[in-house]
N, C-alpha and C positions, 0 to 999 in steps of 0.2 A: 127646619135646619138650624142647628146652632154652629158657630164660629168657636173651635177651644184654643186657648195658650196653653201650651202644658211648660211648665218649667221646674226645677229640682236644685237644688245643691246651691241655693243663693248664700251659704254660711252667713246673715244679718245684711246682707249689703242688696238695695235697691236704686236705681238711678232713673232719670228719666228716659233714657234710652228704652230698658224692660218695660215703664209706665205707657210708652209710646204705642207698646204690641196690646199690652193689656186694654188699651182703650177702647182696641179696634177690635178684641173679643167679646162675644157674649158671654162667656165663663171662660175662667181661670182655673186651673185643675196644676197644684203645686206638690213633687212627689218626695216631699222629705230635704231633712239639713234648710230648715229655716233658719235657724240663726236666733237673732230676737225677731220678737211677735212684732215690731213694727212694721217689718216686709209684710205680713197678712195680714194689720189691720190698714195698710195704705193700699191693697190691694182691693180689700173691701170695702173700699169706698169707692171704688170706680166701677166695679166689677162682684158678681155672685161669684167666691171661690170652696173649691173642694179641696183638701188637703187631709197628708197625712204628717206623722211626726217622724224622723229621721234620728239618729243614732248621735248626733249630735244636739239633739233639740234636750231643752229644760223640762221640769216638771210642768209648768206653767204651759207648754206647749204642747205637753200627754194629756193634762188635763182639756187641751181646746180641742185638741186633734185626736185623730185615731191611731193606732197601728196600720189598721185596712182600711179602706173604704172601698166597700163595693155597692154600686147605684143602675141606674139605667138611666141612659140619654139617650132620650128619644127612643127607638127598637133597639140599641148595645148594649150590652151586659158588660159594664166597667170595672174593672178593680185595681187600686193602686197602694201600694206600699211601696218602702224605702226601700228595704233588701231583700231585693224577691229572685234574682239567679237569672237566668238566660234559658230558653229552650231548648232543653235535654240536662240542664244543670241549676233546676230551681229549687234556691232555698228551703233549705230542709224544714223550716218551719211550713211554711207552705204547700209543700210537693202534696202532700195526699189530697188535701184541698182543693188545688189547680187543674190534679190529677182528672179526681172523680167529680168537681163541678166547673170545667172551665170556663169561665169570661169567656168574650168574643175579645177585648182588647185586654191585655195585661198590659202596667205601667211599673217602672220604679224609677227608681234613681239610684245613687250612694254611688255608684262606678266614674262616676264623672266622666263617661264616653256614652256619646249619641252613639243609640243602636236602634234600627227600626230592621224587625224581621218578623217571618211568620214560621211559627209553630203546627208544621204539618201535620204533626199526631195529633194533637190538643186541639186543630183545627182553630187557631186564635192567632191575632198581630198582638207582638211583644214591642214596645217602645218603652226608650231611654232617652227622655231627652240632653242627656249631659247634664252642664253643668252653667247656671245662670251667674254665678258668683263670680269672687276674687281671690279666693281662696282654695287652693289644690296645687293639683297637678297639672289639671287640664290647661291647655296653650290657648285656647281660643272659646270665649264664654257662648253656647248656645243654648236654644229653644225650638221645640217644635210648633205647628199651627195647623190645624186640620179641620174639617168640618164633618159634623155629625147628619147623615139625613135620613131620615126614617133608622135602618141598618144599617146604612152603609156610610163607614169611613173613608171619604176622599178630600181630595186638593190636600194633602200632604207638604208640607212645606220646610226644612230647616232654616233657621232664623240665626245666624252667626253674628253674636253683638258684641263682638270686636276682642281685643288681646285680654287675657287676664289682667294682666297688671298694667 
């Protein structure tokens, strides 16, 4: 069984609050809009993280990270990128991909709204964990926390870590 953070949309800014959840993870899994690399090298020192590079991210951060990452945890078939759409309106880059070889869990971020739903055609859970940062739109900075065991994704959690600003 592993314990994930997932978090997204940190635009540079980490505190100890987010440090707090990360501790308590066994992986970090961070879905784009990092900011500077400081947030994923202070991550990686507490924690083994996954990540992808977000719409906002530097060359410096194309070059560490991916577009995709798709891995397996444990029995799941994971894949997360930045801008990947909603169920029944996924990124055009993506769709054929999703289409013909779904994940069991799809990830992104870049919306800066927590969405956790399931994908009855594609037979997959779609999660957004919003938005970790200080920077947007979003009113109230969150994260999700969940556990992986064999295949199956449970204890599900939203983590609201307080106002934006």
């Amino acid at each position: 069984m592993k314990k994930i953070l997932l978090l997204s949309d940190t635009h540079s800014h980490i505190d100890e609050t987010i440090m707090k959840y990360v501790r308590q993870a066994d992986e970090v899994w961070h879905a784009g809009d990092i900011g500077d690399l400081s947030v994923t090298d202070t991550i990686k020192k507490e924690k083994p993280l996954k990540a992808v590079y977000g719409n906002i991210d530097n060359a410096e951060a194309r070059l560490e990270f991916p577009l995709n990452n798709r891995f397996f945890c444990e029995g799941v078939d994971v894949w997360i990128t930045h801008i990947g759409g909603y169920p029944g309106k996924y990124n055009q880059t993506i769709r054929e991909e999703i289409n013909t070889n779904p994940p069991k869990l799809f990830i992104c971020g870049h919306s800066h709204i927590l969405k956790v739903m399931p994908d009855n055609k594609l037979n997959l859970i779609h999660m957004n964990p919003g938005a970790a940062g200080v920077h947007g739109f979003h009113q109230i900075r969150t994260m999700l926390r969940f556990e992986i065991n064999g295949d199956n994704i449970q204890n599900l959690e939203v983590i609201e870590i307080g106002k934006r600003a």
